[in-house]
N, C-alpha and C positions, 0 to 999 in steps of 0.2 A: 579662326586659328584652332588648331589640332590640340588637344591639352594632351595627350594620350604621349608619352615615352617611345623612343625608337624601341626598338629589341634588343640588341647592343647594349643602349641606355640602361633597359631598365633592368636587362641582367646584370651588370654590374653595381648598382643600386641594391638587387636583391644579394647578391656574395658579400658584396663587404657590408650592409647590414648583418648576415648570417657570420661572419666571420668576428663580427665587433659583440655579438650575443654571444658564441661561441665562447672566445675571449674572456669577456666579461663572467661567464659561468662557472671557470674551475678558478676564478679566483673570490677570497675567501671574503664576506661583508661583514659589516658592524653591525647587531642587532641584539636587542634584547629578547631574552629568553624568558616566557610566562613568568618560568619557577623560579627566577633570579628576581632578588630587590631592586625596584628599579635603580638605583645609583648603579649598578653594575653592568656593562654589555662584556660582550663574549663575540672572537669570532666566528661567525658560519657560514660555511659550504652552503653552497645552493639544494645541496642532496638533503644537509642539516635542517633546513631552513623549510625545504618540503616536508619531512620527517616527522619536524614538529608541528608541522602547520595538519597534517595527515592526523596526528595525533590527538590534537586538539577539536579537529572536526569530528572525529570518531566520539570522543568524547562527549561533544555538542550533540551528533544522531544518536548516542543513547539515552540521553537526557532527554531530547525531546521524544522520541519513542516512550519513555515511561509515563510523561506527562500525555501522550496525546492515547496512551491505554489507558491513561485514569479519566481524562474525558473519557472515552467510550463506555468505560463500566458506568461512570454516571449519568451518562445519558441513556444505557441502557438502564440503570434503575428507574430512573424519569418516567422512559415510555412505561415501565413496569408498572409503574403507580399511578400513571394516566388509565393506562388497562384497567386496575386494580379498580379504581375510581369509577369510571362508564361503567364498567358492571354492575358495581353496589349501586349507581342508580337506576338501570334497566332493572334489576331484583327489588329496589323498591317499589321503582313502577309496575312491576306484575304483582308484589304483594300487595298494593294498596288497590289494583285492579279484582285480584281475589275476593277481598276485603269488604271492596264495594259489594261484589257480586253476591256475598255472602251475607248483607245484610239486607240486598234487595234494590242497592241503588244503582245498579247497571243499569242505563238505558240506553 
């Protein structure tokens, strides 16, 4: 058996889906709004509704942007102090090399 929709079918399946979202969009929903105490909703537009939703993400990518630069400067301090680190012991390691050599125990 065929699962697959005639063409006929399944465009009118796709219009009156499009027509029932259509519909459904300029009319106005019940929803709470962040900044409102929750006992309270307001109505909103779907335009509303993105607006604030728009608002709030914008929100959210600059918060994370702040935190994911403070990771970075600390992980660049990290690597800085790992550098910092290897050095002071390859500078150990040549002065106690020095060291040696200056007292005669190089072999």
């Amino acid at each position: 058996m065929n699962s697959r929709l005639s063409f006929p079918t399944g465009v009118l399946i796709f219009l009156s889906a499009s027509l029932f979202l259509a519909a459904r969009s300029a009319t106005p929903v019940l929803a709470q709004m962040p900044e409102v105490a929750p006992s309270t909703t307001m109505a909103l537009t779907l335009n509303d509704a993105i607006n604030a939703a728009e608002a709030n993400n914008r929100t959210i990518r600059v918060a994370q942007h702040a935190l994911l630069s403070e990771v970075l400067k600390v992980q660049s301090g990290l690597a800085e102090a790992d550098h910092r680190f290897i050095q002071a012991l390859l500078n150990l390691a040549a002065a106690q090399a020095d060291f040696d050599k200056a007292i005669g125990e190089d072999q």
